[in-house]
C-alpha positions as CSV (number, residue, x, y, z in Angstrom):
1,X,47.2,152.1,147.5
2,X,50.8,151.1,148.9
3,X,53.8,153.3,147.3
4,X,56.0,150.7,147.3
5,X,58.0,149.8,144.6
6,X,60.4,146.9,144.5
7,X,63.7,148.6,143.4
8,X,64.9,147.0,140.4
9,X,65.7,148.8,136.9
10,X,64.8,147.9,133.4
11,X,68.5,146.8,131.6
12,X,69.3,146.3,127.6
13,X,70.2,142.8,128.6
14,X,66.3,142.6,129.9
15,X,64.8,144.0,126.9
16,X,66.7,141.6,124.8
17,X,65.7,138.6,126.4
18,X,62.2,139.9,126.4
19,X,61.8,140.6,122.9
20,X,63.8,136.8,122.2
21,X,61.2,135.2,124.4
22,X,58.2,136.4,122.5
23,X,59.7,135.7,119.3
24,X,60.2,132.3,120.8
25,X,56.6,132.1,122.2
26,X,55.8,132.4,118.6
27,X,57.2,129.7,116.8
28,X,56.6,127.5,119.3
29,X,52.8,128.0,118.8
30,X,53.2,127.2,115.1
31,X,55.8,124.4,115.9
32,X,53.3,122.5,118.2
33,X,49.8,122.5,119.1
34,X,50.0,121.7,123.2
35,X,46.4,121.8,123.2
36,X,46.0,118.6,121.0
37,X,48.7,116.6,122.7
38,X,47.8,115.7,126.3
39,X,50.4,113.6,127.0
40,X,53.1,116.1,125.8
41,X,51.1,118.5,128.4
42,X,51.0,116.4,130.8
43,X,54.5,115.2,130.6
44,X,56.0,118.6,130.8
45,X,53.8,119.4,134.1
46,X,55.7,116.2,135.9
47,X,59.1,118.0,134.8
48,X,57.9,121.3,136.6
49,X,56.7,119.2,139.6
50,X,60.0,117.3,139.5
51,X,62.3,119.7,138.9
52,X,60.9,122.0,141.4
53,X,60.7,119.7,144.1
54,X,64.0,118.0,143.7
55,X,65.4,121.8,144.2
56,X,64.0,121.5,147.8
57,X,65.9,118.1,148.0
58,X,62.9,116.0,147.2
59,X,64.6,112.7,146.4
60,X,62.4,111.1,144.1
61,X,63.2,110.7,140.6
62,X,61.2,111.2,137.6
63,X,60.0,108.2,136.9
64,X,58.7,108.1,140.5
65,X,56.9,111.4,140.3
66,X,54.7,110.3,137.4
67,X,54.0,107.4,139.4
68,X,52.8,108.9,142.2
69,X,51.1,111.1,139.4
70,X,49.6,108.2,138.0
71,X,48.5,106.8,141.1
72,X,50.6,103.6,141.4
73,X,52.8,102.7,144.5
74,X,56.3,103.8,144.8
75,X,58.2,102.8,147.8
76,X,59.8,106.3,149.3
77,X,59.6,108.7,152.0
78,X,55.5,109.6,152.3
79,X,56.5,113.2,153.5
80,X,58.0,113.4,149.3
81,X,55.2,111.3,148.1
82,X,53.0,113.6,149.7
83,X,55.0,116.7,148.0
84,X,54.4,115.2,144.4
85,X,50.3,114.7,145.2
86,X,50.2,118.5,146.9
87,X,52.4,120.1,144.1
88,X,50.3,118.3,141.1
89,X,46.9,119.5,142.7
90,X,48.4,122.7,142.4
91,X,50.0,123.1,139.2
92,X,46.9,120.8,137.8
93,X,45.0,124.4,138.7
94,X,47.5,127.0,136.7
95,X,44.8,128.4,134.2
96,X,42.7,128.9,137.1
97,X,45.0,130.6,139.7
98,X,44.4,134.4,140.6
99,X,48.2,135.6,140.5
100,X,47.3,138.9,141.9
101,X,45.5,137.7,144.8
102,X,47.1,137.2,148.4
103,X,43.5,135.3,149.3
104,X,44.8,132.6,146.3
105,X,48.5,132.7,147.7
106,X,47.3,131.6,150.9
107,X,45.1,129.0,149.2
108,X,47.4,127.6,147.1
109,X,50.1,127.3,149.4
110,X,47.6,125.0,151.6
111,X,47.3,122.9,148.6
112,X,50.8,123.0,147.8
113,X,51.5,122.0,151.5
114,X,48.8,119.6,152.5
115,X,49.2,117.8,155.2
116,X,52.7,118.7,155.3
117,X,52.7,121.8,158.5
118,X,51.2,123.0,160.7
119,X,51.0,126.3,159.1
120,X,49.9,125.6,155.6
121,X,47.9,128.6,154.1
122,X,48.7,130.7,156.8
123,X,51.6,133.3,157.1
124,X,54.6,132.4,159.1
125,X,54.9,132.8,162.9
126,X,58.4,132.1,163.6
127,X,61.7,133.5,162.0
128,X,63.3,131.9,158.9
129,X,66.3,132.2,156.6
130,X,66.5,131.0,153.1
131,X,69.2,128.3,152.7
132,X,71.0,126.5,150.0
133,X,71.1,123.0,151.1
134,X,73.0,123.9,154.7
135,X,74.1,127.4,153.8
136,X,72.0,129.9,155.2
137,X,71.6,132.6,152.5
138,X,69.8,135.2,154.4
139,X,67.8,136.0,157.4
140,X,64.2,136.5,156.8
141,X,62.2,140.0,157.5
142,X,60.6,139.5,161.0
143,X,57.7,137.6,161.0
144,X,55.2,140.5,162.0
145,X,56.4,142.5,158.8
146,X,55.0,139.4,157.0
147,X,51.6,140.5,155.7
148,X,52.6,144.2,155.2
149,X,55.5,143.8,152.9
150,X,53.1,140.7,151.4
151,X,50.1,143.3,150.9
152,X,53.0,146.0,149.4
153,X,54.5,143.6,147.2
154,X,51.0,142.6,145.8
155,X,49.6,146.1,145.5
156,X,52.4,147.3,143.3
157,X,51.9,143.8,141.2
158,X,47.9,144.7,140.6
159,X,48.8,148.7,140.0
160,X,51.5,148.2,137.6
161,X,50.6,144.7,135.5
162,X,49.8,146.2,132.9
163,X,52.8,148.5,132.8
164,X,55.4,146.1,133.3
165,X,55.8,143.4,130.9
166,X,54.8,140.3,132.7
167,X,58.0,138.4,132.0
168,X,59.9,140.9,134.3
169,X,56.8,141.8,136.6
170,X,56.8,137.6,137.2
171,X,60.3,137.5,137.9
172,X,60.5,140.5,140.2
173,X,57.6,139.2,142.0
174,X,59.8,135.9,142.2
175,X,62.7,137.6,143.8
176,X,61.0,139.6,146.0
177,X,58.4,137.0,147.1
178,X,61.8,134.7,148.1
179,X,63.2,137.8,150.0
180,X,60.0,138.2,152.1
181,X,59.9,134.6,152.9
182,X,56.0,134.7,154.1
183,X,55.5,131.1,155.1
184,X,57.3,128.6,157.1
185,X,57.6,125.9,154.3
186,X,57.2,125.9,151.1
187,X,58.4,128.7,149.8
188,X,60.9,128.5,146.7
189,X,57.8,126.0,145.4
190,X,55.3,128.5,145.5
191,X,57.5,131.2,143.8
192,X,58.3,129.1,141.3
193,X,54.8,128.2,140.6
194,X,53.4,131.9,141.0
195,X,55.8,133.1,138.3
196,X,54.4,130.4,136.0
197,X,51.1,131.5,137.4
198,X,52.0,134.9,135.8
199,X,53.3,133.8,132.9
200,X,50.1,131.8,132.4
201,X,48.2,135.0,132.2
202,X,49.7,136.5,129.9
203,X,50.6,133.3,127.4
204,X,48.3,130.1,128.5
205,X,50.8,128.5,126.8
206,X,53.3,128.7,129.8
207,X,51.6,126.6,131.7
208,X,53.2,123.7,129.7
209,X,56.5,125.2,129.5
210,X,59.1,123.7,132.3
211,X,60.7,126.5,133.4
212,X,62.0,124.5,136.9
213,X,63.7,122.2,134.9
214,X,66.0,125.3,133.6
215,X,66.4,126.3,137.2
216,X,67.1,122.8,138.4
217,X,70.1,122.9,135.3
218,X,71.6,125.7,137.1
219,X,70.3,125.6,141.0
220,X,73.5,127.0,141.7
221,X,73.4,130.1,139.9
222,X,70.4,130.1,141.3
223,X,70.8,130.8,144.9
224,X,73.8,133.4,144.2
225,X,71.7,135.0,142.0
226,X,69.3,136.0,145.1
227,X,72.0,135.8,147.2
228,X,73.9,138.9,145.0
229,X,70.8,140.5,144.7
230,X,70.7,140.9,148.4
231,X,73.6,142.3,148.7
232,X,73.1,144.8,146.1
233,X,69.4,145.9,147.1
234,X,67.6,145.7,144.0
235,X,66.4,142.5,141.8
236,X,68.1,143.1,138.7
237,X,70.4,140.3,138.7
238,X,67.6,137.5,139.5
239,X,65.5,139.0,136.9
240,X,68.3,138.4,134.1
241,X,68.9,135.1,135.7
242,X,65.6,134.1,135.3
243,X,64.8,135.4,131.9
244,X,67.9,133.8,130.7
245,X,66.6,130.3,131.7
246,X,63.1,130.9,130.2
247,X,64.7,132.0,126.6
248,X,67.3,129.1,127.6
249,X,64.2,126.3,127.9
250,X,62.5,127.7,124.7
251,X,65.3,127.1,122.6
252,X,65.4,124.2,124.1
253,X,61.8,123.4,123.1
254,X,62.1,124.8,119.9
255,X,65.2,123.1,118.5
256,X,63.7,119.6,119.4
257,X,60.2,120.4,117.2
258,X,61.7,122.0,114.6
259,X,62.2,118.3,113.1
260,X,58.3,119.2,113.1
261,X,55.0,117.2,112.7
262,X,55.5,117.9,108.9
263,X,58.7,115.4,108.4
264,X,56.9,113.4,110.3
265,X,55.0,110.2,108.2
266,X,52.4,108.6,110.0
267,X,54.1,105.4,110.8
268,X,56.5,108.0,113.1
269,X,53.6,109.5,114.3
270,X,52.3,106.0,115.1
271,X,55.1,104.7,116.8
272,X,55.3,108.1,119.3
273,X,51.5,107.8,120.3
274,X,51.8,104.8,121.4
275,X,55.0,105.2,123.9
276,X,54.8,107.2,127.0
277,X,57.6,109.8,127.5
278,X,60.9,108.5,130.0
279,X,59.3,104.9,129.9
280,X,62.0,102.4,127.9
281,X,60.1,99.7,125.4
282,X,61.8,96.7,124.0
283,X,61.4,96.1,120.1
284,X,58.5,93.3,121.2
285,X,56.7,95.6,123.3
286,X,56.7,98.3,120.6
287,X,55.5,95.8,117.4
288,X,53.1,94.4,120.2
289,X,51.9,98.2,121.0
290,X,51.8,98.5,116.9
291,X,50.1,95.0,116.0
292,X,53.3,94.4,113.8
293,X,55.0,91.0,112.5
294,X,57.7,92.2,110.5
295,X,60.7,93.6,112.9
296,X,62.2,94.5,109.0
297,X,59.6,96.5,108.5
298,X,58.9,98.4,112.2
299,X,62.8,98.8,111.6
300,X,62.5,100.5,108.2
301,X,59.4,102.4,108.3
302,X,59.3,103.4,112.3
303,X,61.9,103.0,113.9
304,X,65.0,104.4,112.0
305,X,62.9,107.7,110.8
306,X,62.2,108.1,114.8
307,X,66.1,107.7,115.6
308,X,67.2,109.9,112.7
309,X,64.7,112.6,113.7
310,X,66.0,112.7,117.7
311,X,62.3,111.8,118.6
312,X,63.5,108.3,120.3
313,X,66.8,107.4,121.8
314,X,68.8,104.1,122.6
315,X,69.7,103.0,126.3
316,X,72.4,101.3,124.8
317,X,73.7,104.0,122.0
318,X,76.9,102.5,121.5
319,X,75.7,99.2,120.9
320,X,72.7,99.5,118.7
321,X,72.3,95.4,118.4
322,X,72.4,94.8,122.0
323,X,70.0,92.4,123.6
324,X,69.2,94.8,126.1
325,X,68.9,97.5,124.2
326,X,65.4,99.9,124.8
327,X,63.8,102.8,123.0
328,X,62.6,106.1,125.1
329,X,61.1,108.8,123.8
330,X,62.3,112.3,123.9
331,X,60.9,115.1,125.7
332,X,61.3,118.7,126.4
């Protein structure tokens, strides 16, 4: 067993956001079944995929992404088509991922990077820095320290996991996991996706939660948060950075179910299972989707109670009449 231990320090600020996080967890759990609603699930996965990709400067938007997802053809760079497919197969596996495995890092990163390099599910040969878009960061440890400081980091993860609470065990494993750099691609994906990989362990709920899309809100702070952790020698700036945006996206979660299933009467309910999240619908699509006649009465009894409750938006807000005008629903 490896003596190593990542130098980092347990802060107030930590243990705040630790104890607002699981009180978070919590509500969110009587707020919102995920397990009944597979299209909420599986819209939140395609903002992870998304978000995390489009960090690496993926160009693809969202709407493209689910339709790789989805299987239909989007014109666009393969090498980023290929990203979405690789990064899906992987986060489509989250419940089943081994986070304290280097055998599963190795494997996941050859899913993750399929067909992408030469080098997928193997360490890295060469030397690499970490770099924010053409800003080079940091210079990576020597490539023949690689599976060492791999095999130290994930020997202190399996002896102390059930010591230290997995939000900051996940997010020192993040930091740490970006400072060794052990492949040659790939990466910032596969930290982001082995922290929700630990997170998954401890709440299975995680695995529906988007933290990437906090990240992607604030890329910048972001990089100088690792970049000011490397200058300081220990993690404890990345860790705070990182808890702040999970408690950020809960709140986030939370304040948009709070107008909850129980305000909700079943034409609403209705009108939401029958529209796909980001995908605009005209009033004729929706009363088609509905089997209705009456606009008057999709207006009164659907429509309006969706707007009023945030659960739908307008394209055109500021001209609710328009001609053009199209309804999308709201996600996380």
């Amino acid at each position: 067993m490896s003596d190593y231990t990542p130098p980092f320090s347990i802060s107030n600020k930590m243990l705040g956001f630790v104890s607002s996080i699981s009180e978070k967890i919590g509500k969110i759990s009587n707020y919102n079944d995920f397990e009944s609603k597979p299209q909420l699930r599986k819209n939140n996965r395609i903002k992870s995929i998304y978000s995390s990709l489009a960090i690496e400067a993926n160009s693809l938007s969202i709407s493209e992404v689910r339709d790789v997802i989805n299987g239909h053809i989007v014109l666009g760079p393969q090498r980023e088509i290929q990203e979405v497919k690789n990064a899906y197969d992987a986060y489509d596996n989250l419940n089943n991922i081994n986070p304290y495995s280097v055998t599963e890092l190795k494997k996941y990163h050859g899913i993750m990077t399929y067909a992408l390099v030469n080098e997928s599910g193997k360490f890295r040969n060469g030397e690499e820095g970490v770099f924010d878009g053409d800003k080079c960061i940091f210079m990576a440890p020597p490539a023949h320290f690689v599976p060492s400081l791999t095999d130290d980091l994930f020997k202190w993860m399996n002896s102390e996991k059930n010591n230290v609470h997995p939000l900051i065990l996940s997010s020192v494993f993040h930091y740490e996991f970006v400072f060794i750099h052990p492949f040659s691609d790939g990466n910032g994906r596969m930290a982001r996706l082995w922290q929700t990989a630990i997170l998954t362990k401890w709440k299975p709920i995680f695995q529906y939660i988007p933290i990437e899309s906090q990240i992607q809100k604030y890329q910048d702070r972001y990089y100088k948060s690792i970049s000011k952790c490397h200058i300081e020698g220990n993690s404890n700036i990345f860790i705070e950075f990182m808890l702040e945006m999970i408690d950020e996206i809960l709140t986030e979660i939370i304040s948009q179910t709070k107008s909850d299933i129980r305000q909700m009467n079943d034409y609403v309910k209705k009108l939401l299972d029958v529209m796909e999240f980001d995908v605009s619908y005209t009033t004729a699509k929706l009363l088609d989707k509905l089997n209705l006649k009456s606009r008057e009465t999709f207006r009164k009894n659907y429509l309006n109670p969706a707007l009023e409750m945030n659960l739908i938006r307008m394209t055109v807000p500021d001209k609710p009449t328009s001609r053009n005008q199209r309804y999308i629903k709201n996600n996380f």
